[in-house]
MIMILUM-40622 format. One record per atom (N, C-alpha, C, O, CB): chain; residue number from 0; x, y, z; residue in one letter. Coordinates in pm, 1 decimal, m for minus. Glycine has a CB too. Layout:
REM MIMILUM-40622
@mol A, seq NUM, xx X, yy Y, zz Z, type A;
...
***
This chain:
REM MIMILUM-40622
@mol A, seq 0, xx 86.2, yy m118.3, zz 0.0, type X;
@mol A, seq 0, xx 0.0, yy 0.0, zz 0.0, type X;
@mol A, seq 0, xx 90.3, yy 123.9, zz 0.0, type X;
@mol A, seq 0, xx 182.4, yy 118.3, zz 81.6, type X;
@mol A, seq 0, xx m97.8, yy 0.2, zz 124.6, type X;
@mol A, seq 1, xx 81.4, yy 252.9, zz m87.4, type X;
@mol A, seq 1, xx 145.9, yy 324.8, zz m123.6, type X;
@mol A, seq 1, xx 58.3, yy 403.3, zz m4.2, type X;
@mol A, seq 1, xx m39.0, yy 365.4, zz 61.0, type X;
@mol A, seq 1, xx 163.3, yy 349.7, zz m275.0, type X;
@mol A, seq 2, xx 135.9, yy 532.4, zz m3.2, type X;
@mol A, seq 2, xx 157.1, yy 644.5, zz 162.1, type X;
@mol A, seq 2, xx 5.5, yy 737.8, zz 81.9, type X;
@mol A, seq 2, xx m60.8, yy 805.8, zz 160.2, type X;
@mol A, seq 2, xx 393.3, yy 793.9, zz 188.9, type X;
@mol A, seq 3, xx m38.5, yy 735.1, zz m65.9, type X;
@mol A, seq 3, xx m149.8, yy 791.2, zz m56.6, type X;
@mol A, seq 3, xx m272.8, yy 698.9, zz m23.1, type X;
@mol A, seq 3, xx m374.5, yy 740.0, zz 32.7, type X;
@mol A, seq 3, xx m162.5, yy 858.0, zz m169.6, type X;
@mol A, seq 4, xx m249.3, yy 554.8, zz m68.3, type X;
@mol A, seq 4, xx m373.6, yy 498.8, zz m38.1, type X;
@mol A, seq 4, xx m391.9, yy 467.9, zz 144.0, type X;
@mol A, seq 4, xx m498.3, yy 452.0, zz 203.8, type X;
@mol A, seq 4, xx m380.4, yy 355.2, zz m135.8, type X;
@mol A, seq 5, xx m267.1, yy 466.4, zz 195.7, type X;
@mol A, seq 5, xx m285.2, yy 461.0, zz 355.7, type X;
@mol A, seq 5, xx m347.1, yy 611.9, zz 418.5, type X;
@mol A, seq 5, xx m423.9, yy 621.9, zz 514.1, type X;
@mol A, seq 5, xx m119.5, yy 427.5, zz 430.4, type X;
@mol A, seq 6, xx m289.2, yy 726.7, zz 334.4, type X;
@mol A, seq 6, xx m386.1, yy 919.2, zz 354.6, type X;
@mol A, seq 6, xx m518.5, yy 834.6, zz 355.0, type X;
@mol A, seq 6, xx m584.9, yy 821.7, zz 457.9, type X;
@mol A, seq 6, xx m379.9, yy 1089.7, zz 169.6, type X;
@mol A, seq 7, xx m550.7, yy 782.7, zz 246.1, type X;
@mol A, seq 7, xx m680.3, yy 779.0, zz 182.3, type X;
@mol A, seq 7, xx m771.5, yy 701.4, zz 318.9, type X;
@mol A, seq 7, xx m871.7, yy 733.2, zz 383.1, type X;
@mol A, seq 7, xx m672.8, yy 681.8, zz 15.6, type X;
@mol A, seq 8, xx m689.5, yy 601.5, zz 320.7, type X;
@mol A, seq 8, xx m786.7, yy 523.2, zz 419.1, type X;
@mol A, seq 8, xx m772.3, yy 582.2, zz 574.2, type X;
@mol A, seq 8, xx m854.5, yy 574.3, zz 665.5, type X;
@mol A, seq 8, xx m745.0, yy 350.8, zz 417.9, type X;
@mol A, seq 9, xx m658.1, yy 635.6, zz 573.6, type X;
@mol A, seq 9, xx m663.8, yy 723.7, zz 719.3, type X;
@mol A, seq 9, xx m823.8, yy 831.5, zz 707.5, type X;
@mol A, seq 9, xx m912.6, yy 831.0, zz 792.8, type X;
@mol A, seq 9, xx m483.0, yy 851.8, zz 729.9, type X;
@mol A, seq 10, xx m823.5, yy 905.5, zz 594.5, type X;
@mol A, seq 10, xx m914.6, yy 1036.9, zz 607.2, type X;
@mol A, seq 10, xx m1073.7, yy 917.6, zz 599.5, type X;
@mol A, seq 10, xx m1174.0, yy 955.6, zz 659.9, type X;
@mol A, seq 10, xx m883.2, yy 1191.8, zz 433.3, type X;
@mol A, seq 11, xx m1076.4, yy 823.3, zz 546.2, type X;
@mol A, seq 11, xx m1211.0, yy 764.5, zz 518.7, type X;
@mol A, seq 11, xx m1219.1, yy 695.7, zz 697.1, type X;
@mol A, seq 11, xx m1326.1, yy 639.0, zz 719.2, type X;
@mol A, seq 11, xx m1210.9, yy 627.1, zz 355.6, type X;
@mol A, seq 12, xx m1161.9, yy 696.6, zz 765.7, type X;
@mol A, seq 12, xx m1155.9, yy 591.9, zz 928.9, type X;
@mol A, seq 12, xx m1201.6, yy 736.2, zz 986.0, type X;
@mol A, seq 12, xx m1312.7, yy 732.1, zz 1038.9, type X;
@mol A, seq 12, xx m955.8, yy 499.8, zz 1013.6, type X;
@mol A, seq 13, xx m1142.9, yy 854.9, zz 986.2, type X;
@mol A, seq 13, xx m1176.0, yy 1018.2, zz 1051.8, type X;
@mol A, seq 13, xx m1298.2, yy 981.8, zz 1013.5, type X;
@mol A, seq 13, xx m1369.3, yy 916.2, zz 1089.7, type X;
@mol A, seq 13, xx m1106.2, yy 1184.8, zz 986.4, type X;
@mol A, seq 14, xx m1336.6, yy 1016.0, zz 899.9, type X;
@mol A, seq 14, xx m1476.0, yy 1080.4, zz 790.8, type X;
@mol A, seq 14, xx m1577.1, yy 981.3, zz 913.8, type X;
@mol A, seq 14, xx m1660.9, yy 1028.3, zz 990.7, type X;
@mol A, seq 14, xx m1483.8, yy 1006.2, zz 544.0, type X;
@mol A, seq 15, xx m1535.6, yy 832.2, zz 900.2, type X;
@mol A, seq 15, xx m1699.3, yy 730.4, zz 992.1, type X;
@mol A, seq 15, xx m1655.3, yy 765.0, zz 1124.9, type X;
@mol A, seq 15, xx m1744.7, yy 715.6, zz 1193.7, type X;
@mol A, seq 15, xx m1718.8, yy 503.7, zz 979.4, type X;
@mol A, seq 16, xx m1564.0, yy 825.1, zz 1213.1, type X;
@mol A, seq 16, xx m1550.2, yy 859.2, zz 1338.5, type X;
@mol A, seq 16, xx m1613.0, yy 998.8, zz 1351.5, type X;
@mol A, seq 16, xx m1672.8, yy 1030.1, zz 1454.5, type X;
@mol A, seq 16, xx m1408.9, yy 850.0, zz 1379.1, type X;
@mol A, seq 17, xx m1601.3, yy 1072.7, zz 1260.0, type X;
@mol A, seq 17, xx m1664.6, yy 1205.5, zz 1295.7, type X;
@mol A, seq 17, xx m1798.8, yy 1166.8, zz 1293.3, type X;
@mol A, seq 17, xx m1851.6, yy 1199.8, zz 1399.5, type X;
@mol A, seq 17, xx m1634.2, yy 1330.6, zz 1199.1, type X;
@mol A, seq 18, xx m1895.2, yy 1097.2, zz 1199.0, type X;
@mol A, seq 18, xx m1990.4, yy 1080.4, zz 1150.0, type X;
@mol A, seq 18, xx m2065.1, yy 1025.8, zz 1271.8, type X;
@mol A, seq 18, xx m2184.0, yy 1054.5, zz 1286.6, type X;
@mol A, seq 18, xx m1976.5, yy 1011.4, zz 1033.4, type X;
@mol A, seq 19, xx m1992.1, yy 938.1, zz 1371.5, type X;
@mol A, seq 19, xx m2068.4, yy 877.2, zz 1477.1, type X;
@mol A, seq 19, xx m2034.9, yy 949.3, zz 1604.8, type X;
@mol A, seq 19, xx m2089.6, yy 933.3, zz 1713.9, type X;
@mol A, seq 19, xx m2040.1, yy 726.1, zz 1488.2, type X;
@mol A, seq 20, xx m1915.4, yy 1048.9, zz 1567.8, type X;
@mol A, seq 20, xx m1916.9, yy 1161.5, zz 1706.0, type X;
@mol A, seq 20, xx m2058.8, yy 1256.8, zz 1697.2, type X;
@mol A, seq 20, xx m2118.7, yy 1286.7, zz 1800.5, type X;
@mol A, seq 20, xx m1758.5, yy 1288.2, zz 1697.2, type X;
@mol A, seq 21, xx m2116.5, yy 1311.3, zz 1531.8, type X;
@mol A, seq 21, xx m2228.0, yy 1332.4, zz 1535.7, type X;
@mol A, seq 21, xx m2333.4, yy 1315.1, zz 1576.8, type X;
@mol A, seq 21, xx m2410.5, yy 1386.4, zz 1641.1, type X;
@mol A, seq 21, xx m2239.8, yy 1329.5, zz 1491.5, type X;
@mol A, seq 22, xx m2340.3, yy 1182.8, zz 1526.3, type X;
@mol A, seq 22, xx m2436.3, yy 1124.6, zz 1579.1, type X;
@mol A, seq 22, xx m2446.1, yy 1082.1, zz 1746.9, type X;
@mol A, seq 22, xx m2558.6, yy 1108.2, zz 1789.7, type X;
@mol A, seq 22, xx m2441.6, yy 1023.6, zz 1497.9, type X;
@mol A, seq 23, xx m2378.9, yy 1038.5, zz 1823.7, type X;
@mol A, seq 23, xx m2383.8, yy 1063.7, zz 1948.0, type X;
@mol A, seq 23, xx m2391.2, yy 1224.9, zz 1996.7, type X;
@mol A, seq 23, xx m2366.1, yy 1246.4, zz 2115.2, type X;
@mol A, seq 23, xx m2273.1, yy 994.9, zz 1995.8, type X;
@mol A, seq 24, xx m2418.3, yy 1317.0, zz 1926.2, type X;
@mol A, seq 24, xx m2401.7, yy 1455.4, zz 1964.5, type X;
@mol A, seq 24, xx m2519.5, yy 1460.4, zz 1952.7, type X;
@mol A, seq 24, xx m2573.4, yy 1469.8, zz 2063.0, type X;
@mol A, seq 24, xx m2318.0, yy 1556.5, zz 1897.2, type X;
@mol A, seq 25, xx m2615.6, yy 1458.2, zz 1837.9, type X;
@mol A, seq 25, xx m2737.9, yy 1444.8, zz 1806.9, type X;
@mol A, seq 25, xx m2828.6, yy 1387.9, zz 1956.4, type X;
@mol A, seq 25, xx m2919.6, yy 1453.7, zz 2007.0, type X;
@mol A, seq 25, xx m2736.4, yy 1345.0, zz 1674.9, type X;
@mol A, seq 26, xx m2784.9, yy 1267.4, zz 2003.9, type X;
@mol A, seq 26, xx m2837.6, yy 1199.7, zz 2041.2, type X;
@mol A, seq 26, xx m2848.4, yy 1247.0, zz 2236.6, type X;
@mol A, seq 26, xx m2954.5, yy 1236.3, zz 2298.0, type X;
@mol A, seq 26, xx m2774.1, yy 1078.0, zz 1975.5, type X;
@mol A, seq 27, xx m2731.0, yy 1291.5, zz 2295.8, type X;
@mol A, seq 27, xx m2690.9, yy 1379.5, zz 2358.4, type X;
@mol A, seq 27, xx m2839.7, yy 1520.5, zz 2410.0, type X;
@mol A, seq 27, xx m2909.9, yy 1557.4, zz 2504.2, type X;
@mol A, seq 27, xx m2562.9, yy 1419.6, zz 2256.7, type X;
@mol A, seq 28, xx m2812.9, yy 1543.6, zz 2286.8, type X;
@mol A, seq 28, xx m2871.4, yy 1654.3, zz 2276.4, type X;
@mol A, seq 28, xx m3041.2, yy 1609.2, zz 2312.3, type X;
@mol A, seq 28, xx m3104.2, yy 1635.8, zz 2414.7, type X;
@mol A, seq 28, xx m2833.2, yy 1719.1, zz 2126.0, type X;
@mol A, seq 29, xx m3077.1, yy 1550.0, zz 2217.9, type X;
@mol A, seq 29, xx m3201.4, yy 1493.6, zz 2233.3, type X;
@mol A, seq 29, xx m3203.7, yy 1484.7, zz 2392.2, type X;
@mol A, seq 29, xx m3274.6, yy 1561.3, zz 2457.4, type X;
@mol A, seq 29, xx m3219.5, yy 1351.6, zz 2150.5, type X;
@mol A, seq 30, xx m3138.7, yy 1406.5, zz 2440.5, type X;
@mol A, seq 30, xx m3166.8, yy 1331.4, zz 2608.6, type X;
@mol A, seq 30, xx m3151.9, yy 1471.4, zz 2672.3, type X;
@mol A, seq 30, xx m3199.4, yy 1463.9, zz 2785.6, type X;
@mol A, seq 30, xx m3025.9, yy 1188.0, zz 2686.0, type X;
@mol A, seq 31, xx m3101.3, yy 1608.5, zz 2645.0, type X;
@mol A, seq 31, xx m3087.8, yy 1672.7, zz 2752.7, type X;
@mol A, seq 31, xx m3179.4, yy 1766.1, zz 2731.9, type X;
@mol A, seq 31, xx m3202.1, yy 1847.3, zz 2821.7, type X;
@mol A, seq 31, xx m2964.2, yy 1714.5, zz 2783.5, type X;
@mol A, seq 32, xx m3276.2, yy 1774.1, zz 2561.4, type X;
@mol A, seq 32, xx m3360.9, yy 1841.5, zz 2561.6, type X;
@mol A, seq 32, xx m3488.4, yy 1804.1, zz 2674.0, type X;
@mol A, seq 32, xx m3547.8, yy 1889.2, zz 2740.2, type X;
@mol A, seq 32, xx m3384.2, yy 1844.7, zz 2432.3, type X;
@mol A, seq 33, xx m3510.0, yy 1681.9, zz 2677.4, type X;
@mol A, seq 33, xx m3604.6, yy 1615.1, zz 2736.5, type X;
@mol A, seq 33, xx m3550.3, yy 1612.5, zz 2856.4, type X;
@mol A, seq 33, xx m3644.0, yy 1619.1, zz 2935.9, type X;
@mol A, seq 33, xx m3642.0, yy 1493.7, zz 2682.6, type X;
@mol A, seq 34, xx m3456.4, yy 1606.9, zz 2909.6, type X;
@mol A, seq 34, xx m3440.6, yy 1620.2, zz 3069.5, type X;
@mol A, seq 34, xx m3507.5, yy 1761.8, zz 3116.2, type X;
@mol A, seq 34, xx m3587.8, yy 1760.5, zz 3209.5, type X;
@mol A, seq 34, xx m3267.0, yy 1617.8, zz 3116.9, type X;
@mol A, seq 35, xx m3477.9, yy 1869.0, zz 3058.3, type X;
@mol A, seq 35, xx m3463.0, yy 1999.1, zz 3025.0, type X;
@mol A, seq 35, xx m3646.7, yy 2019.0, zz 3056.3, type X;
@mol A, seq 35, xx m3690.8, yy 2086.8, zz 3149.1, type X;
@mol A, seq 35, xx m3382.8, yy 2029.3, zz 2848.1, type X;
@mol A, seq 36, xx m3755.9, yy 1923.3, zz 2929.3, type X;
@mol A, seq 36, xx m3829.5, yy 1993.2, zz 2922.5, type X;
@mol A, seq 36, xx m3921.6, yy 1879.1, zz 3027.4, type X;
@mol A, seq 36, xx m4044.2, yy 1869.4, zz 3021.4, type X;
@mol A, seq 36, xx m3859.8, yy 2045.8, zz 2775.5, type X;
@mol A, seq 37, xx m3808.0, yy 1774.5, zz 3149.8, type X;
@mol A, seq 37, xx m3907.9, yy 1695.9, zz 3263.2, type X;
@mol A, seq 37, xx m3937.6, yy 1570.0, zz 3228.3, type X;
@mol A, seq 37, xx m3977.8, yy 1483.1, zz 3305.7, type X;
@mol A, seq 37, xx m4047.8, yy 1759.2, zz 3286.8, type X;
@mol A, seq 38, xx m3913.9, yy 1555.5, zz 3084.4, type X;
@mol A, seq 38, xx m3974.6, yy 1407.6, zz 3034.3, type X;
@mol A, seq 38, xx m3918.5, yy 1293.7, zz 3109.7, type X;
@mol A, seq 38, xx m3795.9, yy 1298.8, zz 3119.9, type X;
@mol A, seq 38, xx m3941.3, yy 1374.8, zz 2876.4, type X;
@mol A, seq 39, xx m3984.2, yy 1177.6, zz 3173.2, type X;
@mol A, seq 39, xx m3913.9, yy 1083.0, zz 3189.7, type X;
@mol A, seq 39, xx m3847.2, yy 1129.0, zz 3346.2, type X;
@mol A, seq 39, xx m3775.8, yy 1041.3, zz 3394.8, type X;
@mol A, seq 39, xx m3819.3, yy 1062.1, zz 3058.9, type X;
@mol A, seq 40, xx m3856.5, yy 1206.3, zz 3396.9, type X;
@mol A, seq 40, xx m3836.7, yy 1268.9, zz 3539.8, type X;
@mol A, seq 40, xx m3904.7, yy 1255.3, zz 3622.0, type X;
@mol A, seq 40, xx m4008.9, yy 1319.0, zz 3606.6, type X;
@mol A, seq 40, xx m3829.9, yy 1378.1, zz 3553.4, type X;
@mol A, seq 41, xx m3899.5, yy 1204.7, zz 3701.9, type X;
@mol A, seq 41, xx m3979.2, yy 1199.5, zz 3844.5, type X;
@mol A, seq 41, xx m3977.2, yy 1210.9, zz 4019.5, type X;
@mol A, seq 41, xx m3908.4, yy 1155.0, zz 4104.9, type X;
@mol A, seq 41, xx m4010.8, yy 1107.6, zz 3836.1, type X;
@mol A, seq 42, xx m4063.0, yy 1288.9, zz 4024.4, type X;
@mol A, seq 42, xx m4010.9, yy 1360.4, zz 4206.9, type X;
@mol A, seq 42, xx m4126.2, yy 1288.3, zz 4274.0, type X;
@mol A, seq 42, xx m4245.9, yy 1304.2, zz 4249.8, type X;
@mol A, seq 42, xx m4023.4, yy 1582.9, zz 4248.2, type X;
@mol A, seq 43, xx m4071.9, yy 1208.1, zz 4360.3, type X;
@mol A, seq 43, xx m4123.4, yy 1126.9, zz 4500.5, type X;
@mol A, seq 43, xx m4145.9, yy 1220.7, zz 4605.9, type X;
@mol A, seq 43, xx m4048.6, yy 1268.8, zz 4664.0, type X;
@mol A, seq 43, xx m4014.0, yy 1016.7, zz 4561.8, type X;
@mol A, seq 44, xx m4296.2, yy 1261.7, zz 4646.8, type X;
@mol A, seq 44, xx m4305.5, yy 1349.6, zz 4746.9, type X;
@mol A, seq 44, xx m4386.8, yy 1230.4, zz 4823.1, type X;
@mol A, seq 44, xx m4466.8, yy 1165.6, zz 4755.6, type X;
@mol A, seq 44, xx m4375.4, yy 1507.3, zz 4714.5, type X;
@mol A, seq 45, xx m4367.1, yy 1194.8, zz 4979.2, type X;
@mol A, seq 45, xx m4440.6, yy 1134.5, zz 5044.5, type X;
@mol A, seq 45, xx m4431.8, yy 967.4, zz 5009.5, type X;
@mol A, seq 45, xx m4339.5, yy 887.1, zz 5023.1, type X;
@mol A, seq 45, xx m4562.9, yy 1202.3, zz 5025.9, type X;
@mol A, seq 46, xx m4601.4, yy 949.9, zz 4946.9, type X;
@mol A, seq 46, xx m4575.7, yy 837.8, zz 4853.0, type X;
@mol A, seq 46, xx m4643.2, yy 848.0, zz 4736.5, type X;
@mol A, seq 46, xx m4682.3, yy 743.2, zz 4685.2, type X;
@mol A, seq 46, xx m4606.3, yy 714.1, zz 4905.2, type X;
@mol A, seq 47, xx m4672.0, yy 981.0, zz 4667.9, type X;
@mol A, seq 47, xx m4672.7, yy 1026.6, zz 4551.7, type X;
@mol A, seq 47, xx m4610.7, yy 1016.4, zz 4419.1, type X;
@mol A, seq 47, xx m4684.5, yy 1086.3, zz 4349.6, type X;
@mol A, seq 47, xx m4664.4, yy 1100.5, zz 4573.8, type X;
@mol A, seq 48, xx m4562.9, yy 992.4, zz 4380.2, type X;
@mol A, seq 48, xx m4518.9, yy 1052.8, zz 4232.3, type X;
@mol A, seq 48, xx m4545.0, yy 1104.2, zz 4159.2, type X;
@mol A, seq 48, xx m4641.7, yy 1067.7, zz 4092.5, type X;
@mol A, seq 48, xx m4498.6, yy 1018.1, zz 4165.5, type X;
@mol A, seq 49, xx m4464.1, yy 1237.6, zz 4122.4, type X;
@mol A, seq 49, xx m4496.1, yy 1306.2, zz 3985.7, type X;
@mol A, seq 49, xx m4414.7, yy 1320.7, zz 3877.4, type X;
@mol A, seq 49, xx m4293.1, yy 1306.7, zz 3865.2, type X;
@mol A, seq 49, xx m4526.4, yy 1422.3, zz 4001.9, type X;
@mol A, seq 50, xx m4468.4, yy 1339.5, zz 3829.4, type X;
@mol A, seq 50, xx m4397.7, yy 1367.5, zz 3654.5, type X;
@mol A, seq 50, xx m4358.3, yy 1523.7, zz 3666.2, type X;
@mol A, seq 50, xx m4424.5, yy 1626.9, zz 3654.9, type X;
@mol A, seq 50, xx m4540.1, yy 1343.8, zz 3490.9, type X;
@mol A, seq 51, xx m4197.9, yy 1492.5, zz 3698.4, type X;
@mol A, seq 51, xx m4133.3, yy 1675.6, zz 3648.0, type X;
@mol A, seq 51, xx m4233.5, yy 1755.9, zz 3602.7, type X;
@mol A, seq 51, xx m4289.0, yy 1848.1, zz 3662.4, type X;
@mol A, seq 51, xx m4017.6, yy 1689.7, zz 3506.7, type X;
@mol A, seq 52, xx m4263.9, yy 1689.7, zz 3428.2, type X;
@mol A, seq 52, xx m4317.9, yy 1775.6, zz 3341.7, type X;
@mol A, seq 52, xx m4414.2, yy 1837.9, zz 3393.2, type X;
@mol A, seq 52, xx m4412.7, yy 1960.9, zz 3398.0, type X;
@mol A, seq 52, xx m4353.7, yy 1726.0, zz 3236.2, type X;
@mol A, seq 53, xx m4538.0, yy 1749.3, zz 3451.8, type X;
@mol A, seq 53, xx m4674.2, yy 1834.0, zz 3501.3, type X;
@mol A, seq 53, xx m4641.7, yy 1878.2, zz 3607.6, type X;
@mol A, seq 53, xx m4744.6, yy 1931.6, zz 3649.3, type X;
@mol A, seq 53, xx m4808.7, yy 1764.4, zz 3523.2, type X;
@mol A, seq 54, xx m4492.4, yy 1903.9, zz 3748.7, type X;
@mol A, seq 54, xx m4499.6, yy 1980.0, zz 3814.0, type X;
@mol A, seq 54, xx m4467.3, yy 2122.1, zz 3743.6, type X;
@mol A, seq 54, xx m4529.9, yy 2223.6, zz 3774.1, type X;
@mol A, seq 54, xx m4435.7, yy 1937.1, zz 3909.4, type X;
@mol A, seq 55, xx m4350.0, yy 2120.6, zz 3633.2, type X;
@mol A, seq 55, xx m4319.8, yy 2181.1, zz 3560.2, type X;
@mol A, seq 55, xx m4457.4, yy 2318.0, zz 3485.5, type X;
@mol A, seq 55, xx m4482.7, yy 2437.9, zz 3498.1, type X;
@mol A, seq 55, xx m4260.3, yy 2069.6, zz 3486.4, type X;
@mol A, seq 56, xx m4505.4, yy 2206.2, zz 3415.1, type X;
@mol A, seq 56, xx m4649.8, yy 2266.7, zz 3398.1, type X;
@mol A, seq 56, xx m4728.0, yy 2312.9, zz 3480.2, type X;
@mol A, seq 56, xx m4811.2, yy 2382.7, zz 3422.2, type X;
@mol A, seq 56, xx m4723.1, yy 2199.4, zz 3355.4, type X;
@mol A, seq 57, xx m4747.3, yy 2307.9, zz 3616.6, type X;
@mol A, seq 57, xx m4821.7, yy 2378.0, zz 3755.3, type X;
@mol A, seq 57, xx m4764.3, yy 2442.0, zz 3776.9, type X;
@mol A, seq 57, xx m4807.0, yy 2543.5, zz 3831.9, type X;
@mol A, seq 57, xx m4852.1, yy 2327.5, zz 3873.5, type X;
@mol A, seq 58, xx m4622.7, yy 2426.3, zz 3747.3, type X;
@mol A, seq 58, xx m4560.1, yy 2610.6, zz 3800.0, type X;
@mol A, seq 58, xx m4553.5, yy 2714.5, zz 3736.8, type X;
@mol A, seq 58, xx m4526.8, yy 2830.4, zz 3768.6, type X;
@mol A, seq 58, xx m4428.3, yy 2634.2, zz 3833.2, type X;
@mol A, seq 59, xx m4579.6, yy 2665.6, zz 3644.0, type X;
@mol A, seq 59, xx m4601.8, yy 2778.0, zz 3481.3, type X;
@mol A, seq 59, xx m4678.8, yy 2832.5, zz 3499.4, type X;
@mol A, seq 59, xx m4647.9, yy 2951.5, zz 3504.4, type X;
@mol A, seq 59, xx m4636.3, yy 2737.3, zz 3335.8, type X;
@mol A, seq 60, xx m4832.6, yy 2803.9, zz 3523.5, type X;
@mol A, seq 60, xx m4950.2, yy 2792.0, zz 3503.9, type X;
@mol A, seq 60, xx m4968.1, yy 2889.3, zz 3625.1, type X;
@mol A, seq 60, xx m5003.3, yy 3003.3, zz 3594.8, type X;
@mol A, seq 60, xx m5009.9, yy 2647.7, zz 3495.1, type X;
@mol A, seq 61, xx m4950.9, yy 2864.0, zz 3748.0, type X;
@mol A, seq 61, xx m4932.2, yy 2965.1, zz 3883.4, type X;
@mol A, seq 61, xx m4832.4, yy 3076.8, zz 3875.6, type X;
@mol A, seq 61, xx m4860.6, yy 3175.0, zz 3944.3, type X;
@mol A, seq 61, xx m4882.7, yy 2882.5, zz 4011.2, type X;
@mol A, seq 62, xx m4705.2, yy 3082.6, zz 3795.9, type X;
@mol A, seq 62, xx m4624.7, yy 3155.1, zz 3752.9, type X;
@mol A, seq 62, xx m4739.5, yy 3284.1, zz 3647.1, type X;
@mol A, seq 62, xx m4746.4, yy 3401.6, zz 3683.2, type X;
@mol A, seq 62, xx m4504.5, yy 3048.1, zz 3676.6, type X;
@mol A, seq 63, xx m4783.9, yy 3254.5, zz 3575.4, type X;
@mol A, seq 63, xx m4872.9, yy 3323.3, zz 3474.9, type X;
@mol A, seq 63, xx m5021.3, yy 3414.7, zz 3560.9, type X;
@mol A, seq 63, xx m5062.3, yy 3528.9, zz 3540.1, type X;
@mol A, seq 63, xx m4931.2, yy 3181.4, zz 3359.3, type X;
@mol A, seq 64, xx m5075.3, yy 3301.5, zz 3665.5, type X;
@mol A, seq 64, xx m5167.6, yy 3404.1, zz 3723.3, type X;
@mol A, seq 64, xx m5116.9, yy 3484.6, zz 3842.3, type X;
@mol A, seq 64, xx m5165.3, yy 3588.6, zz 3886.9, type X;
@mol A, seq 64, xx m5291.5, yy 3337.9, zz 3765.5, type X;
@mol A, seq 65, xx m5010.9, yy 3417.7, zz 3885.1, type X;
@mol A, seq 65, xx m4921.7, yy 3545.7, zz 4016.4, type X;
@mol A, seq 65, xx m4898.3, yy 3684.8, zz 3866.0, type X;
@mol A, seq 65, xx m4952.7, yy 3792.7, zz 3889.5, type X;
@mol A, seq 65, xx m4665.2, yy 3447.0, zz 4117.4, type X;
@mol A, seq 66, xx m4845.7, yy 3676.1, zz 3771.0, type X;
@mol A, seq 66, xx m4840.4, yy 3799.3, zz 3692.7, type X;
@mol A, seq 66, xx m4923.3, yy 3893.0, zz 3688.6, type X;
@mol A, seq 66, xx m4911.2, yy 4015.3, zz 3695.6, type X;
@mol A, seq 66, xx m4832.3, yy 3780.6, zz 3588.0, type X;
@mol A, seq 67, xx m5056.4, yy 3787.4, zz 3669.8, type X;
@mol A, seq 67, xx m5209.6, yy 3877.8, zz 3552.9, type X;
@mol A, seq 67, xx m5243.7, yy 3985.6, zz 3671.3, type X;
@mol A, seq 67, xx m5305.8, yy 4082.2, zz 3627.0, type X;
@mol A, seq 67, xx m5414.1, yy 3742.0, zz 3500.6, type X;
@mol A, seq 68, xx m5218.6, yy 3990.9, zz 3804.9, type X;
@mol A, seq 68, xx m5291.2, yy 4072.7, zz 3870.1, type X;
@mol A, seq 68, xx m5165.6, yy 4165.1, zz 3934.5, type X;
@mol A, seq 68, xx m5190.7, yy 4260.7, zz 4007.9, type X;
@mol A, seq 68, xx m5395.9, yy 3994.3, zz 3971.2, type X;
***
């Protein structure tokens, strides 16, 4: 194997390593959007459970009428 076809296959081994650093970036991202927006989160009060999201959503919701007045 000549020193360009070993370049060659060096830059094509980068090219599928970047491609799956992407893709784990992608993927990353996804999981922290959804942490972010509560999904899949859950707070144990007592012997309750709730879903982040809909505490999330009750505080919004009380956040908005503490404003209106």
């Amino acid at each position: 194997m000549n020193s360009f076809d070993q370049l060659a296959q060096e830059i094509f081994r980068q090219k599928q390593h970047m491609e799956a650093l992407q893709a784990e970036n992608a993927e990353l991202h996804r999981q922290i959007s959804d942490i972010q927006d509560g999904r899949g989160v859950f707070v144990m009060i007592g012997d309750q459970r709730y879903s982040l999201r809909s505490l999330k959503e009750a505080m919004g919701d009380h956040e908005r009428f503490r404003t209106t007045y």
